[in-house]
PLY file of the C-alpha trace (Angstrom):
ply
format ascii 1.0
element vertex 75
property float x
property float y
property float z
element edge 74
property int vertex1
property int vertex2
end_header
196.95 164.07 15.86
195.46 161.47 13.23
194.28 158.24 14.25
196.94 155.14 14.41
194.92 153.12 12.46
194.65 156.18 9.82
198.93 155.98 10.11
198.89 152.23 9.74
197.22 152.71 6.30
199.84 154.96 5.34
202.51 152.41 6.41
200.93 149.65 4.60
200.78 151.57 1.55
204.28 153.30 1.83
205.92 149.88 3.17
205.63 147.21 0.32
207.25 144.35 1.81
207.60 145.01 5.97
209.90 143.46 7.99
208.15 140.67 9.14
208.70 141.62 13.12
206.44 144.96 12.32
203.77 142.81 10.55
201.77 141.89 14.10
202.39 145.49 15.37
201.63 147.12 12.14
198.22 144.75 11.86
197.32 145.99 15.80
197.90 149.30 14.85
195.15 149.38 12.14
192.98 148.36 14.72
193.79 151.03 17.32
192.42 155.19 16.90
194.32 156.13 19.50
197.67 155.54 21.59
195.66 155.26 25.08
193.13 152.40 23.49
194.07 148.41 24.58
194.97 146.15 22.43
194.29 142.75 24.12
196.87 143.00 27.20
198.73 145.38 25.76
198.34 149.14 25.52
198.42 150.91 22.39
201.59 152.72 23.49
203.43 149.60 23.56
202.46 148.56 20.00
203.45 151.76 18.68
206.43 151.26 20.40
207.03 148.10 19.47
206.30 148.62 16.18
208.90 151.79 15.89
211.37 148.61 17.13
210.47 146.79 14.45
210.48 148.99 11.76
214.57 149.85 11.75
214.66 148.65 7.87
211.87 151.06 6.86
213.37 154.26 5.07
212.78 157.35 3.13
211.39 160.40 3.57
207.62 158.93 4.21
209.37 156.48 7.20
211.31 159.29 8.49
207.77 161.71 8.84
205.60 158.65 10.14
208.05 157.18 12.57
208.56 160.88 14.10
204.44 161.51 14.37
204.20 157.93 16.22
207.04 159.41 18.16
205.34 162.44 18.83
202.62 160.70 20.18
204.57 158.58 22.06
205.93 162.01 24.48
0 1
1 2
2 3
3 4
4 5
5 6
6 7
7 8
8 9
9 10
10 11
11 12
12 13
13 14
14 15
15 16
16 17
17 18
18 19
19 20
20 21
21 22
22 23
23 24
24 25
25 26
26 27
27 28
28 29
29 30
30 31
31 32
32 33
33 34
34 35
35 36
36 37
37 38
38 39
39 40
40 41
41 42
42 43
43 44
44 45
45 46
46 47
47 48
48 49
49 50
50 51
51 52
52 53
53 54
54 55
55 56
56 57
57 58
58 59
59 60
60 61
61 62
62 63
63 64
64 65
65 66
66 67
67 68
68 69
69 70
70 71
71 72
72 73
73 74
């Protein structure tokens, strides 16, 4: 599996203009190299999760890979 932060720079590139809900998560995530690392209080599961909640209006075939790799990880 690739580091989040490795996925977030993906996002960022691949995502011109996020939905402004994702921005925090997506920002955490660039911060995090794994899904079992903290992030302040919360746990890097729950950004990626809450990030995948936030990022509805993200689409294509790049969104559609990413969001089922965080998913993956996620199981």
């Amino acid at each position: 599996m690739r580091p989040i932060n490795a996925i977030a720079r993906e996002i960022a590139q691949d995502w011109r203009k996020p939905y402004f809900g994702a921005v925090p998560y997506l920002q955490a995530m660039s911060t995090l190299d794994n899904i079992n690392e903290p992030y302040g209080y919360d746990s890097g599961e729950s950004i990626v999760r809450y990030f995948l909640c936030n990022a509805s209006t993200w689409r294509g075939d790049n969104a559609r890979r990413i969001k089922a790799e965080l998913k993956e990880m996620l199981r």
